[in-house]
C-alpha positions in Angstrom: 120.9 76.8 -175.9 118.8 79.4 -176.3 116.2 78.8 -174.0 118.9 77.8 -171.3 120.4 81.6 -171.4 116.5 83.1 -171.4 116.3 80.6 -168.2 119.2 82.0 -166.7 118.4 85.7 -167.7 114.7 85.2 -166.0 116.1 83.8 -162.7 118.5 86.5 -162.4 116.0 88.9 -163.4 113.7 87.7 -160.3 116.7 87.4 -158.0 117.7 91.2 -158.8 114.2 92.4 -158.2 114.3 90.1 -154.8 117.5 91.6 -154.2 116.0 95.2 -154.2 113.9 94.5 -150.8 116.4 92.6 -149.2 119.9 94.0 -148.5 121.8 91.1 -148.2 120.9 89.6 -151.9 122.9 92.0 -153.9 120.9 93.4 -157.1 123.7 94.3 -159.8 125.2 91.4 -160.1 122.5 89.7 -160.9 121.2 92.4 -163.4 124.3 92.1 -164.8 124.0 88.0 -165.5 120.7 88.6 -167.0 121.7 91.2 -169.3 124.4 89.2 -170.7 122.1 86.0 -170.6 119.6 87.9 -172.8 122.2 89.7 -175.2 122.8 86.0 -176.1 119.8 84.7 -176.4 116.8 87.8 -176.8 117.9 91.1 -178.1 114.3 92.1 -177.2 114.7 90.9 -173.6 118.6 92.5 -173.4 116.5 95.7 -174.6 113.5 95.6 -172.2 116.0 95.3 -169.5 118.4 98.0 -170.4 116.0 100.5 -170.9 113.9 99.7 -168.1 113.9 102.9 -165.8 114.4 101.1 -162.6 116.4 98.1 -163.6 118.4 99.4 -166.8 120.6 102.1 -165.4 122.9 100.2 -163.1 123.9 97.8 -166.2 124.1 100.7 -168.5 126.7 102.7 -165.8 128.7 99.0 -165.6 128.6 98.7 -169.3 130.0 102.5 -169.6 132.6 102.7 -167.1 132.7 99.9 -164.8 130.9 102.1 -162.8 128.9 101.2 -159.1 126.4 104.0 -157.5 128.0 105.2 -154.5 125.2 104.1 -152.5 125.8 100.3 -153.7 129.5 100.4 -152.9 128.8 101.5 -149.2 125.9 98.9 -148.8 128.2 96.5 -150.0 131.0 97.2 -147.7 129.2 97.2 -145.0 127.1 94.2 -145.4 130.9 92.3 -146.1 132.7 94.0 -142.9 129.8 92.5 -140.9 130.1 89.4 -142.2 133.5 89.2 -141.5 132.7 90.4 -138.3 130.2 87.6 -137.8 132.8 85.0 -138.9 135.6 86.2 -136.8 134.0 86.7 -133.8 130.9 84.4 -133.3 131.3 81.5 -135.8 132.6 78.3 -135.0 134.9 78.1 -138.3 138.5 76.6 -138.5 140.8 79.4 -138.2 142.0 78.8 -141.9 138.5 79.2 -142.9 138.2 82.6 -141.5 141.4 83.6 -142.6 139.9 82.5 -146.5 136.7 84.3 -145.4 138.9 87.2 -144.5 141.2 87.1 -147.4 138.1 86.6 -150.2 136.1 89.5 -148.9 138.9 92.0 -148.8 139.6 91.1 -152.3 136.1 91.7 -153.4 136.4 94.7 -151.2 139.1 95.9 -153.0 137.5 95.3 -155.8 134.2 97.2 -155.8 135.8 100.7 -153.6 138.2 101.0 -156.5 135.6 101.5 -159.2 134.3 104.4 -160.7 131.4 105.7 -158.9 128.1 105.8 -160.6 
């Protein structure tokens, strides 16, 4: 089992760095994954991570106060009110579907603007 959560703490390790250069993969998240992936499987990995000075500080703000960095929050709300943009106005979805599409993202919306800001 080990070796399973130091599998999924190294792919979400590489997706979070990924995410950095491209604004539609979404960084925390995954940081967050891997942190709790290695905190059950490497305390040496869970402490590399953590303390790393580029990587570290979003999880340790989460891990605090449930906190996002402003800049995050708007990045995020934009990239989801332009994808529900997209869907409403160019897709070729069922109505229903964009009406779930609609309803999921302004959850998750809801969500991340009423945290604490980092």
């Amino acid at each position: 089992m080990r070796f399973i959560y130091i599998s999924i703490g190294v792919t979400a390790v590489a997706l979070g760095i990924i995410g950095i250069a491209l604004p539609l993969l979404p960084t925390t998240p995954f940081l967050l994954l891997a942190a709790w992936a290695f905190a059950k499987s490497s305390p040496r990995l869970e402490h590399w991570l953590v303390n790393h000075p580029r990587l570290g500080p979003p999880i340790e703000a989460w891990r605090l106060r449930g906190a996002i960095p402003t800049r995050i929050k708007v990045i995020a709300l934009a990239t989801m009110s332009l994808s529900l943009l997209y869907i409403l106005a160019l897709s070729s979805l069922p109505v229903i579907a964009k009406i779930g599409s609609g309803l999921i993202l302004a959850a998750c919306a809801t969500f991340i603007s009423t945290r604490p800001a980092a």
